[in-house]
C-alpha positions in Angstrom: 19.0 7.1 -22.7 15.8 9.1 -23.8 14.4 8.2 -27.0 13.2 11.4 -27.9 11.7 12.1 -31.5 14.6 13.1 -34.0 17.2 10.8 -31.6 18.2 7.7 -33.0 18.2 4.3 -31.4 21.0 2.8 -34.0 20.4 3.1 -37.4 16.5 4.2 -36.5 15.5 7.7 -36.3 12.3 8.0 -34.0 9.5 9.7 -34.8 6.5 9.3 -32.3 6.0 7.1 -29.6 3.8 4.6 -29.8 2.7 2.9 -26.6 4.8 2.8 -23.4 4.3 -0.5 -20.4 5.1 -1.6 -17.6 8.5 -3.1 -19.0 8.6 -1.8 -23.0 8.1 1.1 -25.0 7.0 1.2 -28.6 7.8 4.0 -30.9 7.2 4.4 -34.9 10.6 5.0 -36.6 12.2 5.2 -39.6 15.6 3.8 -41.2 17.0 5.7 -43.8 19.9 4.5 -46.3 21.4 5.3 -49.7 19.6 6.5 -53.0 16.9 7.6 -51.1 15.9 4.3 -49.1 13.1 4.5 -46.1 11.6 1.9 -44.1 9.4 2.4 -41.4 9.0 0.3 -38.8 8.0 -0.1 -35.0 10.7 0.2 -33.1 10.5 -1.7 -29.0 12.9 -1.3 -26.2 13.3 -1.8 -22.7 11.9 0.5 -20.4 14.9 2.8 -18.8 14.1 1.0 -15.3 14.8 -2.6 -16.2 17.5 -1.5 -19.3 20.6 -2.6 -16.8 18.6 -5.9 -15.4 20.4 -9.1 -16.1 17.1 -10.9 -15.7 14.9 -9.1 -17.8 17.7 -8.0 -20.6 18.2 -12.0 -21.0 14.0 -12.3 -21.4 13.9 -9.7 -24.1 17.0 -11.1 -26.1 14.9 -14.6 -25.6 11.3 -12.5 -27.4 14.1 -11.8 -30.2 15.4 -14.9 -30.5 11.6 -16.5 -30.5 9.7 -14.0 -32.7 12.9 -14.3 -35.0 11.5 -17.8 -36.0 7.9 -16.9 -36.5 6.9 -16.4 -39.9 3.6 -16.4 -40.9 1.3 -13.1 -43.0 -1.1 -13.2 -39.9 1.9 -12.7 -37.7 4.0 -9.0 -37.0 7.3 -9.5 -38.7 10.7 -9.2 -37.2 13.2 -7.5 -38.8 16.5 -6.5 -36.8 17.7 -6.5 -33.3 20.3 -3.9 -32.2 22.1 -2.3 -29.4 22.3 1.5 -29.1 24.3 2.4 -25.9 22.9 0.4 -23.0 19.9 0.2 -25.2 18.6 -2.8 -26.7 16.0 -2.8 -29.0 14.0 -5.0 -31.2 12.8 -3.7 -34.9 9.4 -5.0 -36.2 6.9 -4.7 -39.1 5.1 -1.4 -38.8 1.2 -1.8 -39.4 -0.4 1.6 -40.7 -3.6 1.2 -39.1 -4.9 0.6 -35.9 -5.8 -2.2 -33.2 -9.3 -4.0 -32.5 -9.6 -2.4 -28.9 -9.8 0.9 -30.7 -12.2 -0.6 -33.3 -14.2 -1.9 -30.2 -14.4 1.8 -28.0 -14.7 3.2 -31.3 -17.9 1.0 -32.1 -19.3 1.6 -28.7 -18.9 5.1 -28.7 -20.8 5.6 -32.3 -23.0 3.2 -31.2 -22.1 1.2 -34.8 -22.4 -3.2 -34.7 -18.9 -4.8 -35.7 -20.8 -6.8 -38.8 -20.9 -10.8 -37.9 -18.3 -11.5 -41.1 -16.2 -8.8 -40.0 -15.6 -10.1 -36.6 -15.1 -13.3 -37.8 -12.8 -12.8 -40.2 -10.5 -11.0 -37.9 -10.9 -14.0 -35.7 -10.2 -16.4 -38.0 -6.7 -14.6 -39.4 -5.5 -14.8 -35.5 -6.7 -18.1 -35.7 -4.0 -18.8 -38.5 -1.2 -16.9 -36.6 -2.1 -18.7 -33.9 -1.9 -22.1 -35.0 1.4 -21.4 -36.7 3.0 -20.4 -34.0 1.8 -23.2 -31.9 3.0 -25.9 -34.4 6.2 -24.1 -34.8 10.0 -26.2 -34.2 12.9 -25.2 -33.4 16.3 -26.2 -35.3 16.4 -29.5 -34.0 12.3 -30.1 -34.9 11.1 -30.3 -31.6 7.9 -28.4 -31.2 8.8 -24.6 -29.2 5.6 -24.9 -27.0 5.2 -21.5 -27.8 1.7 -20.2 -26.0 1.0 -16.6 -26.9 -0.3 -15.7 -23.1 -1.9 -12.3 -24.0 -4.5 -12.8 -27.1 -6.0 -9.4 -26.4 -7.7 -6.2 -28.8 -4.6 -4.1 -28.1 -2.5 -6.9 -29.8 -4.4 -7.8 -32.6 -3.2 -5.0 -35.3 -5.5 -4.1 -38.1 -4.3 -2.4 -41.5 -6.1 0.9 -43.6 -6.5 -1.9 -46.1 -7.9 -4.8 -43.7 -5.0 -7.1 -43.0 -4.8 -8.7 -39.3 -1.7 -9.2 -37.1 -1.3 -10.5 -34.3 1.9 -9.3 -32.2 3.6 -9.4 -28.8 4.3 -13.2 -29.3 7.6 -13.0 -27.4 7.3 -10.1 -24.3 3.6 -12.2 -23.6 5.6 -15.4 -23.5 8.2 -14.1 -21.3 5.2 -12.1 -19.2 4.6 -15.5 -17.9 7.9 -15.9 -15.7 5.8 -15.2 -12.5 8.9 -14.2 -10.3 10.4 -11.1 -12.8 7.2 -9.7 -14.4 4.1 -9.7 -12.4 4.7 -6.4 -10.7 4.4 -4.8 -14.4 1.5 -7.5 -15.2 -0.4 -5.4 -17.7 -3.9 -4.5 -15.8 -5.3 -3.6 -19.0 -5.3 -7.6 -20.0 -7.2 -9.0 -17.1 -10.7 -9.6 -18.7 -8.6 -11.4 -22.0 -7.5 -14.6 -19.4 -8.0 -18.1 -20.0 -9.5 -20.4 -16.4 -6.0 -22.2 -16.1 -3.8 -18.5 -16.1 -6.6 -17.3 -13.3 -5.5 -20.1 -11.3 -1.8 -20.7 -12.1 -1.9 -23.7 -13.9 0.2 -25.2 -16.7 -1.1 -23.4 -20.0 -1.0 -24.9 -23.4 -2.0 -23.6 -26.7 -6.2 -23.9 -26.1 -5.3 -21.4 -23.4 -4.9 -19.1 -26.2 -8.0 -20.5 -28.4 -9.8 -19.7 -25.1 -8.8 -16.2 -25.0 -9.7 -15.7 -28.9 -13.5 -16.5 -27.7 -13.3 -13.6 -25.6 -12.4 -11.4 -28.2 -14.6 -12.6 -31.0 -17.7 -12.8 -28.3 -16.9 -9.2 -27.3 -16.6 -7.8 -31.0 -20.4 -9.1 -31.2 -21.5 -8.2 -28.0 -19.9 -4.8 -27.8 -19.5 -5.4 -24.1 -16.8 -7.4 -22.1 -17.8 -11.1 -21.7 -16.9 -11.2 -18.2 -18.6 -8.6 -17.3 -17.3 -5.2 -15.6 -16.7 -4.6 -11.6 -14.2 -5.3 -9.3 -10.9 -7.3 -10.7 -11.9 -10.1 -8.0 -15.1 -10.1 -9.9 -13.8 -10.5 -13.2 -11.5 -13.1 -12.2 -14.2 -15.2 -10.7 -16.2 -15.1 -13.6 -13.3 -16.0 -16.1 -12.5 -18.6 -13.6 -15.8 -20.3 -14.0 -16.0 -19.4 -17.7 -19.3 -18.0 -17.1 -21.5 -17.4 -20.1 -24.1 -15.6 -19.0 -23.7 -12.7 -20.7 -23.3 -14.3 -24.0 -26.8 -16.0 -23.1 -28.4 -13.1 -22.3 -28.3 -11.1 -25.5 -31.1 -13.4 -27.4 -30.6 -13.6 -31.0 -27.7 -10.8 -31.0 -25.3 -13.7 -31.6 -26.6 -16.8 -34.1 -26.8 -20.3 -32.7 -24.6 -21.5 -35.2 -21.3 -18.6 -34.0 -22.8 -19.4 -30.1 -22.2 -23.1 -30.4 -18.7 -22.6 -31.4 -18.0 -20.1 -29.1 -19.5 -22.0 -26.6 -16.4 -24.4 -27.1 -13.7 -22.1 -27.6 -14.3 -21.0 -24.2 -15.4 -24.3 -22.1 -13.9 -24.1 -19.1 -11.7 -27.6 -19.5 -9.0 -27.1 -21.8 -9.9 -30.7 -23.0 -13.4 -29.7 -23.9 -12.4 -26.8 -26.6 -11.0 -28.0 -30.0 -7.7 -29.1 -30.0 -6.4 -26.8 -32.2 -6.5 -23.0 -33.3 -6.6 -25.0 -36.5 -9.5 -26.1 -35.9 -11.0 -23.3 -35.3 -10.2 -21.2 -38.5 -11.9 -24.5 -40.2 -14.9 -23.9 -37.9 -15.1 -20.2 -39.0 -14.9 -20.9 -42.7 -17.5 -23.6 -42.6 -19.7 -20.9 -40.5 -18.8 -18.6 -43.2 -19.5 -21.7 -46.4 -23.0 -22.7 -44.9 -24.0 -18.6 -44.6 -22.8 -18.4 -48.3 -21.0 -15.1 -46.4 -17.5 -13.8 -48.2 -15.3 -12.9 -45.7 -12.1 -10.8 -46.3 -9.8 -7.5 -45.8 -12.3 -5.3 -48.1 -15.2 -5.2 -45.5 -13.0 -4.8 -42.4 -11.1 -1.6 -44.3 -14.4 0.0 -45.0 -15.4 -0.5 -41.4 -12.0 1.3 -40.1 -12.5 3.9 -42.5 -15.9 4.4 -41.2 -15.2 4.6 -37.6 -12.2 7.6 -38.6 -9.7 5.2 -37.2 -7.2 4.7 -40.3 -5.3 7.7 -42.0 -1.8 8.9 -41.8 0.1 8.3 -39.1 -1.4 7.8 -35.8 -1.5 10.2 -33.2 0.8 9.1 -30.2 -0.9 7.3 -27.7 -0.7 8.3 -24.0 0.1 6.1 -20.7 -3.5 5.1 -19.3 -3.9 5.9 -15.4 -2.8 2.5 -13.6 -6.6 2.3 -12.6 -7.8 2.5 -16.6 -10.9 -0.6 -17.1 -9.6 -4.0 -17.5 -11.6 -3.4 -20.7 -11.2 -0.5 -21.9 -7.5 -0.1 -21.4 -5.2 0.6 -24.6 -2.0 -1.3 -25.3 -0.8 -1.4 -21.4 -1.1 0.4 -18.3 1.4 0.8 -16.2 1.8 -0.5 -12.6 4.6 0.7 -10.5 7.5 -1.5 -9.5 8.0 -3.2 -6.0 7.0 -5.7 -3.8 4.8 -8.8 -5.3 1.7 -6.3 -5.5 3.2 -3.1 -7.2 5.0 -0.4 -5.5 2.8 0.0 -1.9 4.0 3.1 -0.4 1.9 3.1 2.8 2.5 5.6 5.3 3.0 4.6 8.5 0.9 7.1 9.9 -2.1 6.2 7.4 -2.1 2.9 9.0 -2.8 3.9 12.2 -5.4 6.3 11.1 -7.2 3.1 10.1 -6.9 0.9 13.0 -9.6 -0.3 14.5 -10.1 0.8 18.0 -10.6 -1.6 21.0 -14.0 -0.9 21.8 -15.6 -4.5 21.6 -16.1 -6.8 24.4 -18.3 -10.2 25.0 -19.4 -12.2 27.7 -17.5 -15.6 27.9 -18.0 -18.6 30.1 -19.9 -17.9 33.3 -20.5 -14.2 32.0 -16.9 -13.0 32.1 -16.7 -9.8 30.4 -13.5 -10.6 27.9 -11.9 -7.2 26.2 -11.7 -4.8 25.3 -10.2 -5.5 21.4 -10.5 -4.4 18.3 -12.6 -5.4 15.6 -9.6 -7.6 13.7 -9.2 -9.7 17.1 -12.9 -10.0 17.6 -13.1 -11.2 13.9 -10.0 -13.9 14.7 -12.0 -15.1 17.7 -15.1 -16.2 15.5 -12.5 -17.4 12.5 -11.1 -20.3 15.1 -14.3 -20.8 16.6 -14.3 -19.4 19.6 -17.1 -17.1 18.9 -20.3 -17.3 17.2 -23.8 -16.2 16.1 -24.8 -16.5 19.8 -22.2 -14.8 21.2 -22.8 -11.4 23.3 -21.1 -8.6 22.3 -20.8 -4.9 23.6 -19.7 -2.1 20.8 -18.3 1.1 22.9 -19.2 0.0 26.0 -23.0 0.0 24.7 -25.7 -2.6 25.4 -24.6 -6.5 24.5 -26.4 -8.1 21.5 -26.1 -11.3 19.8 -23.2 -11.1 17.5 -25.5 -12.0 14.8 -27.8 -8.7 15.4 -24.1 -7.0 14.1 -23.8 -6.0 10.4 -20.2 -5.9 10.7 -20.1 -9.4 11.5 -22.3 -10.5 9.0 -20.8 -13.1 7.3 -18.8 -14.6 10.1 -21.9 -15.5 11.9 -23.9 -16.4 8.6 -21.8 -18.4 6.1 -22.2 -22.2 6.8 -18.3 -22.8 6.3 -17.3 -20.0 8.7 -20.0 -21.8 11.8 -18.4 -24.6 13.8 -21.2 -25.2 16.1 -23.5 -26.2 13.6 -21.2 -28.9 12.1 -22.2 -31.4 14.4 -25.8 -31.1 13.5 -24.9 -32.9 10.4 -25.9 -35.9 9.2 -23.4 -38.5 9.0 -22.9 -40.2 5.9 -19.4 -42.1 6.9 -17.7 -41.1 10.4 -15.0 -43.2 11.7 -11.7 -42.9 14.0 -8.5 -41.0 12.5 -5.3 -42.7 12.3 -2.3 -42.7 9.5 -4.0 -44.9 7.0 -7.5 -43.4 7.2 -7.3 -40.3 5.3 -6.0 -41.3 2.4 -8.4 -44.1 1.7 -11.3 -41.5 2.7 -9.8 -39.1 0.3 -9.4 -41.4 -2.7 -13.3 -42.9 -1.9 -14.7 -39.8 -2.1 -12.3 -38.6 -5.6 -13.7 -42.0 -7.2 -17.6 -41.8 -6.2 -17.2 -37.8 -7.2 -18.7 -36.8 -3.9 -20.0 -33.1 -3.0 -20.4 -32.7 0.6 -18.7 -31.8 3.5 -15.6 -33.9 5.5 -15.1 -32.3 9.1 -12.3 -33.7 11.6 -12.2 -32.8 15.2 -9.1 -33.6 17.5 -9.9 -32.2 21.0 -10.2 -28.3 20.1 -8.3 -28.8 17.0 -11.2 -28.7 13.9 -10.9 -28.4 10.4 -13.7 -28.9 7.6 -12.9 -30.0 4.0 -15.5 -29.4 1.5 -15.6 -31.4 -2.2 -17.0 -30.8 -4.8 -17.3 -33.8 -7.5 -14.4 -35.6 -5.4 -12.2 -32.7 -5.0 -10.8 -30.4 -2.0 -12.5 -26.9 -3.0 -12.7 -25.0 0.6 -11.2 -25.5 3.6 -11.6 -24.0 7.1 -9.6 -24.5 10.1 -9.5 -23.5 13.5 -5.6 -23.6 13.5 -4.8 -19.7 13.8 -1.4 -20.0 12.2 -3.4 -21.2 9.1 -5.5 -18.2 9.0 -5.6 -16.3 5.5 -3.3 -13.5 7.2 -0.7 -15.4 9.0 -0.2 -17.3 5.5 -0.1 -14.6 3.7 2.7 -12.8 5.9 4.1 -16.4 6.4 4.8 -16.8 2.5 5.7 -13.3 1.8 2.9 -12.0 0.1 2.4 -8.9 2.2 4.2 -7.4 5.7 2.2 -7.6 8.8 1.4 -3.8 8.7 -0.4 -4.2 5.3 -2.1 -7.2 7.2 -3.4 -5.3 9.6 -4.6 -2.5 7.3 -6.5 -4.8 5.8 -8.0 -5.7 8.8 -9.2 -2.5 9.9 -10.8 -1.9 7.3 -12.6 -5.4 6.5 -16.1 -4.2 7.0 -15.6 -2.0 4.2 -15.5 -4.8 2.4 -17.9 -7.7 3.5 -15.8 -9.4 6.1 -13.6 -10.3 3.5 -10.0 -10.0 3.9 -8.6 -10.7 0.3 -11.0 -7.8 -0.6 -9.8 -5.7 1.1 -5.9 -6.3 0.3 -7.1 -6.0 -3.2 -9.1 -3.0 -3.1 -6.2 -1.1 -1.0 -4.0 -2.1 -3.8 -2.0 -4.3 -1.6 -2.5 -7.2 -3.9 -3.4 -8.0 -7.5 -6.4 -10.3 -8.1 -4.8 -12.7 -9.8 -2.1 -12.8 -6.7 -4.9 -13.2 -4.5 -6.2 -15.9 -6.8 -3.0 -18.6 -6.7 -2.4 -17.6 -2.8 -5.5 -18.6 -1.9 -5.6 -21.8 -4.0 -1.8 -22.5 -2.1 -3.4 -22.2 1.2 -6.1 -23.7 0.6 -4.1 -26.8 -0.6 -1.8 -26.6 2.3 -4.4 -26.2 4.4 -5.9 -29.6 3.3 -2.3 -31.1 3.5 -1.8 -30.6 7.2 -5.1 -32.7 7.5 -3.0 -35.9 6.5 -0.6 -35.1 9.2 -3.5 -35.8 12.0 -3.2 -39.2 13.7 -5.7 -38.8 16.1 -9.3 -37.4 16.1 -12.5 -38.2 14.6 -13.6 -37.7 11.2 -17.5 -37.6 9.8 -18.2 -36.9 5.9 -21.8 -35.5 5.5 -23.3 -36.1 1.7 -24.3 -32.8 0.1 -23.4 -30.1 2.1 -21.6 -26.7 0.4 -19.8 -24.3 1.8 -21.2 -21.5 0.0 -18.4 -19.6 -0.3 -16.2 -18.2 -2.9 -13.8 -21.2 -4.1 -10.4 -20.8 -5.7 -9.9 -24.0 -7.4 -6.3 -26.1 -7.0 -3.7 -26.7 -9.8 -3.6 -30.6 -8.8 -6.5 -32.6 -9.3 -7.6 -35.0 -6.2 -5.5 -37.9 -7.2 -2.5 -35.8 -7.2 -3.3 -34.5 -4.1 -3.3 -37.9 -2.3 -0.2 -38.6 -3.5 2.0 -35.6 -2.8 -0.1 -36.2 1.2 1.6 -39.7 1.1 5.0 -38.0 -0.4 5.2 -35.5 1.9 2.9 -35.5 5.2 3.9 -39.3 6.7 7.4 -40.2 8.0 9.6 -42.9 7.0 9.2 -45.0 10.0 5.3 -44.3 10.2 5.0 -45.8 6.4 7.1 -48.6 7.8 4.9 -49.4 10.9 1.8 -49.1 8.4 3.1 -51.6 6.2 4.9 -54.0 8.8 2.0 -56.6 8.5 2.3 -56.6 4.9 5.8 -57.4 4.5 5.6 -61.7 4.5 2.2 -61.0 2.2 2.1 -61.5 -1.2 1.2 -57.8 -3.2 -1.1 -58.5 -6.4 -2.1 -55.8 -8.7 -6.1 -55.5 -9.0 -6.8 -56.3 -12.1 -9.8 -53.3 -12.8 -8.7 -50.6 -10.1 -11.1 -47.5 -9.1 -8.3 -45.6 -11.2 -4.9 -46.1 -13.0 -2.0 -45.4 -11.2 -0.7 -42.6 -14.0 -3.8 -40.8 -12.7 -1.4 -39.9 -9.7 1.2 -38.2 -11.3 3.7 -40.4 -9.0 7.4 -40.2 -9.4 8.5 -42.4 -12.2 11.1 -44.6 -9.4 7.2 -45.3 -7.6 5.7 -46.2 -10.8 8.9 -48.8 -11.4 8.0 -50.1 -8.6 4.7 -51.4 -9.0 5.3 -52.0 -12.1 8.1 -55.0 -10.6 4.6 -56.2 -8.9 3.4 -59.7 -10.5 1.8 -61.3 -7.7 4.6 -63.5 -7.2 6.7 -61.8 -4.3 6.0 -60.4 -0.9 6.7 -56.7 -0.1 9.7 -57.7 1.9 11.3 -59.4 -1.4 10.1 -56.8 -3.2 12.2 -54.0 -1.6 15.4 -56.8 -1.6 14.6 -57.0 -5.6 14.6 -53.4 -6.2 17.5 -52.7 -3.8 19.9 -55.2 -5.3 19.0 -54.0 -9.0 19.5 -50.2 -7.7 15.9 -49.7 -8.9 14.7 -48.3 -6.3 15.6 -47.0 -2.2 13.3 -48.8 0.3 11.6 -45.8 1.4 10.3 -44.8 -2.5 9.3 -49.1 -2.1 7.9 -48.5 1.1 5.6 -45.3 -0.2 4.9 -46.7 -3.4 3.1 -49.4 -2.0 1.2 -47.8 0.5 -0.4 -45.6 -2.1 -1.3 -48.6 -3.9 -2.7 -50.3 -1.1 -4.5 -47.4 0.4 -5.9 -46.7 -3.3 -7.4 -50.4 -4.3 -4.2 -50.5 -6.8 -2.7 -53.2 -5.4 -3.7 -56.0 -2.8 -1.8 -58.4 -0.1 -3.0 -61.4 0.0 
């Protein structure tokens, strides 16, 4: 049903339309009752297009149901929730004022400062909402783990008379169910991200301190922190919470804000302050030591100035889907479909594109191979087949070194793309493969913190694993079937024709093929991001499955490539390989010599076992070691008290053992 003004979503009558998304609308609105009685308030409902999903009606009863029990002045107030028809819709305070991202374009474009106490007061009141909201309970007292997800200028709501609020608390929270919401994932966010939502990981609430930095840096540097560019870009940067433009302004920011911005926004959650707390205290001390008075007064005047507070607002319009990441208003929308947004790509416009076979080299004994098209030729140096040396012919035309060929630029010049020079390396451990090596390699290097390069070769079969302080980073592969593509199609990310769109067109783009699905639109950034980090984990997986080969580790060599870093650390890692990438009977054999040996917990181990993350029946396990039974008791112990199934005894200890945990003597 249209919500038109003059119609009425229950006892609401709308009167302007507020903001419209990729899943809500917003609208001012007015309830009128007896003797005269108004209230005006903003007035939120499903979008018509998800208004009969199951999934997504059941989210926005859950934002109700959450924002319902927040309560705090810094906080947007909820006041009803209602049904109108197949409407549902959720009634909340309505600010008369504006938002920060309008303060911030409206700054920029009068070329006015947003004054240091300003700024920081506005900080610190989200600071407040912030905290109480993370410390809330439910009815049974147990803390709601409630993580905003979306601490941006377009949600930070600022009164004609200076009050802040901070809104969106639920629909941000239920933004985060990956499977139902990221085609409408609001673009106009992607600069306000914390490190651990970049790459997927588990957020808490210093993901949302994190994101506070951003705003308060950008309302005293006028520019976004992350700098502008391509999504990728941005992404990249937030990922490695790089500074650099807060460093580069001089004495535009004072050391004093700098030093506590500089740990809102470290890149480890564990390195920021461990509350939002503790972060309004570290505003008002700032604001104590300056003798500076800090309050609504200053930030009214500054509204008034910049003409963005009067009556009511004029309605705002929907932004083109490609507005700035940092310049967009309260959302942009980005149509519906497959993982990436709605990808209507014409058959025909895909074969425009293809690359035509006109390439050809000389192989072994000057056999002309080809002709192919530029994505096979590319495939060819990807596996190592091909390299810098290589002679190739464009369009029948002279042959030249594949390295004289801008279009192959990177495949011939990045280090972690060239097998042949691998073996020029210098050893600093090399060794045979079997079972048992690789994780006793792997957990060496995690303990020492080693940055270099591990390369394995089985017959034609190579795969290089660079670390960086003792953890998987990059990983290349001659295996094709592991090839960014085939995983990508493989895991349902894209459909082989968008593949191979991409791939005509990857000299556009550098070489690089997650550039180019990006820049045709074929994938988000962020997407890309936790696809990449999946295949590269996998990728580095498949390396425990070897059990032949050789293997040489080479101190200090990068890959100089663009890294997407892993949700699990390297300890975790070793134990999922030893979980999942070894059969029963091959932990068995690998332990056989062990079973009449006595198993004896090290005393001072390289690390604790809970550094693992192993499943709680393993822990048990050698937990029931006391250095006064051999494995093969052990397993009859834990059998006959139902602790534990042999295989879970079987794996637990050859973690252990393979980890300097436990020993057999």
């Amino acid at each position: 049903m249209a919500a038109e003004v003059g119609s009425r979503l229950g006892p609401y009558v709308v009167e302007a339309r507020l903001a419209t998304g990729g899943m809500a609308e917003v609208f001012v609105a007015k309830r009128v009752g007896p003797y005269g009685f108004q209230k005006r308030v903003a007035l939120k409902r499903i979008v018509p297009r998800y208004a009969r999903d199951p999934e997504f009606v059941a989210m926005f009863i859950d934002e109700a149901r959450l924002a319902a029990r927040l309560s705090h002045p810094n906080i947007v107030q909820i006041f009803d929730f209602g049904e109108h028809g197949d409407d549902l819709f959720l009634a909340m305070e309505y600010i008369e004022g504006t938002n920060l991202n309008r303060v911030l374009r409206g700054a920029v474009a009068r070329e006015a400062d947003i004054p240091i106490d300003v700024a920081l007061y506005i900080s610190r009141e989200v600071a407040r909402a912030l905290a109480s909201a993370h410390s809330s309970a439910g009815d049974d007292g147990k803390p709601l783990g409630i993580v905003h997800r979306d601490v941006s200028p377009a949600n930070i709501l600022l009164s004609s008379t200076g009050d802040v609020k901070l809104s969106d608390f639920g629909i941000a929270r239920a933004a985060d169910i990956e499977h139902r919401t990221d085609a409408g994932h609001l673009r106009g966010k992607l600069g306000y991200m914390s490190p651990e939502q970049v790459v997927g990981s588990k957020l808490d609430a210093r993901s949302d301190q994190f994101t506070l930095g951003v705003v308060l840096a950008e309302m005293l540097l006028l520019e976004p922190l992350f700098g502008t560019g391509t999504d990728l870009a941005v992404l990249l940067r937030i990922r490695d919470a790089d500074l650099s433009v807060l460093y580069s302004v001089g004495k535009r920011v004072p050391a004093d804000v700098k030093e506590m911005l500089e740990r809102m926004l470290a890149r480890r959650p564990e390195d920021r302050y461990e509350s939002c707390a503790q972060v309004a205290d570290a505003i008002e001390e700032i604001a104590r030591q300056r003798r500076m008075r800090m309050g609504p007064a200053r930030l009214a005047r500054l509204l008034h100035k910049l003409s963005l507070v009067g009556d009511l607002p004029p309605p705002e319009v929907e932004l083109p889907a490609t507005a700035s990441s940092t310049t967009g208003d309260v959302t942009t929308i980005v149509p519906e479909g497959q993982p990436g947004g709605a990808r209507d790509i014409d058959p025909a416009n895909v074969a425009a594109a293809t690359s035509p076979a006109i390439y050809r080299y000389k192989g072994t004994g000057g056999r002309l191979v080809g002709p192919m098209t530029y994505p096979r030729l590319v495939e060819l140096f990807a596996v190592g087949d091909l390299d810098g040396e290589s002679l190739i012919s464009v369009a029948d035309g002279p042959f030249h070194k594949a390295r004289e060929l801008g279009e192959l630029s990177r495949f011939v010049t990045s280090p972690a793309l060239r097998w042949k020079d691998v073996e020029k390396t210098t050893a600093t451990l090399e060794g045979d493969l079997s079972r048992a090596v690789l994780p006793r390699l792997a957990h060496r290097l995690a303990v020492s913190r080693e940055t270099g390069l591990l390369y394995l070769r089985d017959g034609r079969r190579r795969k290089k694993i660079y670390f960086v302080e003792g953890k998987p980073e990059f990983v290349a592969s001659t295996d094709r079937n592991e090839l960014l593509g085939e995983f990508l199609v493989r895991k349902g990310y894209c459909v082989r024709m968008e593949i191979e769109m991409a791939l005509a067109l990857l000299p556009r783009f550098g070489g690089r093929l997650g550039d180019a699905l990006v820049g045709l639109g074929i994938l988000r950034p962020v997407e890309l991001f936790r696809a990449i980090g999946e295949q590269v984990r996998l990728r580095y997986l498949d390396a425990f499955r070897w059990r032949s080969g050789k293997y040489v580790y080479s101190r200090g060599v990068l890959s100089h490539e663009e890294t997407f870093p892993l949700a699990q650390d390297a300890y975790e890692l070793i134990a999922q390989a030893v979980s999942s990438c070894y059969a029963t009977d091959e932990v068995e054999a690998t332990l056989e010599p062990y079973l009449d040996r006595v198993l004896v917990l090290e005393p001072s181990p390289p690390v604790p076992i809970g550094v693992f993350n192993v499943p709680r029946g393993w822990a048990q396990v050698l937990e029931s070691v006391k250095g006064d039974a051999t494995l093969r008791t052990v397993i009859a112990r834990e059998v006959a008290h139902a602790m534990a199934e042999p295989e879970a005894v079987y794996r637990a200890v050859f973690l252990a053992i393979a980890c300097g945990i436990v020993r057999a003597d």
